[in-house]
N, C-alpha and C positions, 0 to 999 in steps of 0.2 A: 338363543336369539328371541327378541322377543317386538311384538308388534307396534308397539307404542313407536311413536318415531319423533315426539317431542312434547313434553308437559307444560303447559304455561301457567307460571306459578306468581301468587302477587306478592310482591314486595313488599314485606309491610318492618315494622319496629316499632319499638314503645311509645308510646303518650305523655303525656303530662295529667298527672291525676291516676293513673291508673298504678294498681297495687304490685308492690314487689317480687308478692311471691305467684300472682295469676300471671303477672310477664316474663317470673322464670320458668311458671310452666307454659304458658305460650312460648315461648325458646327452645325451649326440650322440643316440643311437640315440630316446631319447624325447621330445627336442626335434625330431629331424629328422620323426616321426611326425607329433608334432600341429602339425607345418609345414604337412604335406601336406595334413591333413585340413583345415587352415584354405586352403590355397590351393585348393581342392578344394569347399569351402563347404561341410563335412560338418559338422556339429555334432555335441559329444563331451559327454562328463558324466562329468568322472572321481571314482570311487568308492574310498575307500580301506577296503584291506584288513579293517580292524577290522569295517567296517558290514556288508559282506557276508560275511564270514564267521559273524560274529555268528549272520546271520540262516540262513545256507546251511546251518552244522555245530552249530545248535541239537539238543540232543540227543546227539552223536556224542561220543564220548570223544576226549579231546585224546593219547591215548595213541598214534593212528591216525594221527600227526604229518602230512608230506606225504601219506600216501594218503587223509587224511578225506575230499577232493575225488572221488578215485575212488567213493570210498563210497558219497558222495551218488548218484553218476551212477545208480549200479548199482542204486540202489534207484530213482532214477526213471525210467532206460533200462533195465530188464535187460537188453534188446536189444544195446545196447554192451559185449561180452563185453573188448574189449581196446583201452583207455585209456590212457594214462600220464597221471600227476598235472599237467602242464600244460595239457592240454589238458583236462581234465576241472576242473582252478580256472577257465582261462577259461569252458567253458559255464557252471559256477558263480555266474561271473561275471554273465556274458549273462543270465542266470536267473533272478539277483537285481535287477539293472538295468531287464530288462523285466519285472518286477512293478512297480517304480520308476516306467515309463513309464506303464503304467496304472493307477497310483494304486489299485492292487489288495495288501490282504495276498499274501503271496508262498504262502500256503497255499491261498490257494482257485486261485490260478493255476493251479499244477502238478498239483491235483485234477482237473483237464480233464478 
C-alpha cells in the first residue's frame, strides 16, 4: 500500500511544429508514467492545461508569459525566494488539482 492517494497529472499532446521524433519521445516518456502509476495502483486525474491555468493566473497578465507560474508561487509562498517556471507550474498544478480534490473553491483553500 502505498501513501500517495492521488497524482494530478496534465494533459498534454502534440503541436503543430514540433518534431516527430522529440513527440515520440515525449509519448514514451508519458505513457511510460502513467504505466507505472497504473502498475503501482496510484490513481491520477489528469488536468489540462487550459482549466488550471484559467483558475491559477486569473488576474495575472498574460504578458508574464512562462514566469506567470512563478508569480503565483511568490505571492502565495513568499518564502520560495528561487523557483524556476517548472517547477512552480507544477505546484500550480498540485494547487489547482487539490482544491479539485476537495470540492473546495481554490480561493478559500489557499486562504488557510
Amino acid at each position: 500500500m502505498n501513501d500517495v492517494s492521488v497524482i494530478y497529472l496534465e494533459k498534454v499532446h502534440a503541436m503543430p511544429g514540433q518534431g516527430v521524433t522529440s513527440m515520440f519521445k515525449f509519448g514514451e516518456g508519458y505513457g511510460s508514467f502513467k504505466g507505472i502509476m497504473a502498475a503501482l495502483a496510484i490513481p491520477y486525474v489528469e488536468i489540462t492545461p487550459q482549466s488550471w491555468q484559467k483558475v491559477m493566473f486569473a488576474g495575472i497578465s498574460k504578458e508574464l508569459g512562462k514566469k506567470r507560474s512563478v508569480y503565483k508561487i511568490g505571492q502565495l509562498f513568499p518564502s520560495l525566494t528561487k523557483i524556476d517556471d517548472g517547477s512552480a507550474d507544477a505546484l500550480c498544478m498540485s494547487l489547482y488539482g487539490w482544491s479539485l480534490g476537495l470540492n473546495a473553491n481554490l480561493q478559500s483553500v489557499i486562504q488557510m
